[in-house]
C-alpha positions in Angstrom: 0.0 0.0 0.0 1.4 3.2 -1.0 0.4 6.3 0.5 0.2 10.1 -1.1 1.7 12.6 1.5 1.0 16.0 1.0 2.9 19.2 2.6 0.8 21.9 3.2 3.3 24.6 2.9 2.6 24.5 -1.0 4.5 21.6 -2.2 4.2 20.8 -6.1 5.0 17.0 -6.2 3.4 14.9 -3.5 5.6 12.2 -2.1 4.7 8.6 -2.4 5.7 6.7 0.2 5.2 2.9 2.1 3.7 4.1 5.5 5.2 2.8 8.6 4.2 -0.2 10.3 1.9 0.7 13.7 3.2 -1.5 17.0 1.0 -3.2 18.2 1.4 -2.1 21.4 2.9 0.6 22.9 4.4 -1.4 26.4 8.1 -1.1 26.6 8.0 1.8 24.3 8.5 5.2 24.4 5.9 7.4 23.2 6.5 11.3 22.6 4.2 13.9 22.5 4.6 17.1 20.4 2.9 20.4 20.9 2.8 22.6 17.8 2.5 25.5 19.9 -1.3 25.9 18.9 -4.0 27.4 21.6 -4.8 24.7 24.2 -2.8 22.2 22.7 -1.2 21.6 25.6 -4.4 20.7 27.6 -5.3 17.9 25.1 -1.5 16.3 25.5 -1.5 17.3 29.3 -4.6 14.8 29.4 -2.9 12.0 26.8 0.7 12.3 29.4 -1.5 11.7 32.5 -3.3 9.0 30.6 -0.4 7.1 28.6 1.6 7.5 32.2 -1.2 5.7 34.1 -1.0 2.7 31.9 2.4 2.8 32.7 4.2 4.0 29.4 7.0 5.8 29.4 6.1 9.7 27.9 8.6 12.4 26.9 7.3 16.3 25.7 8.3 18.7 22.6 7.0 21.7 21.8 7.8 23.9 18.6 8.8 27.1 19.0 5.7 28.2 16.8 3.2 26.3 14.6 3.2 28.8 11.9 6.6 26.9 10.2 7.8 23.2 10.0 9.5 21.1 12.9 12.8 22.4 13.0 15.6 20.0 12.2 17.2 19.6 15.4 13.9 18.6 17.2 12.7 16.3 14.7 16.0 14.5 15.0 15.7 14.6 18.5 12.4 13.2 18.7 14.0 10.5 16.0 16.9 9.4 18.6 14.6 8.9 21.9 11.1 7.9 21.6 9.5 5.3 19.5 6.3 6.7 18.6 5.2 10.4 18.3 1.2 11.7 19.2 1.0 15.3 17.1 -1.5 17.6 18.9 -3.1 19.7 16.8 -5.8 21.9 16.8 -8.7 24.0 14.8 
């Protein structure tokens, strides 16, 4: 299965590209969440931290310094190097 990504900053050739495989379960892994710096984004992950930690998952934060422009480099390779899966709040 081949999926169409599309960049909303205006790109003119989509990407094609074989999504990731999902785990099937999140125990043992490490699951970040990012805040894209949106209004009351943070509540939403505040809730998804308490919730994932419950359960016993370990959860580490991100935040980009603004959601009007891409991740920058340096988190997104950050992210890359420590957690296994990423939750994207987002908003509107």
């Amino acid at each position: 299965m081949t999926t169409t990504l599309l960049d909303p900053t205006g790109e003119l050739d989509p990407v094609e590209r074989q999504p990731l495989s999902k785990p099937a379960s999140l125990d043992g892994l490490t699951l970040g969440l990012l805040d894209i710096s949106k209004a009351r984004g943070n509540i939403f992950l505040d809730r998804l931290d308490t919730l994932f930690t419950e359960r016993g998952i370990t959860v580490k934060r991100y935040k980009k310094p603004t959601f009007t422009r891409p991740a920058p480099v340096a988190l997104i390779q950050q992210m890359a190097t420590e957690v296994d899966v990423v939750v994207e709040g987002l908003a509107d």
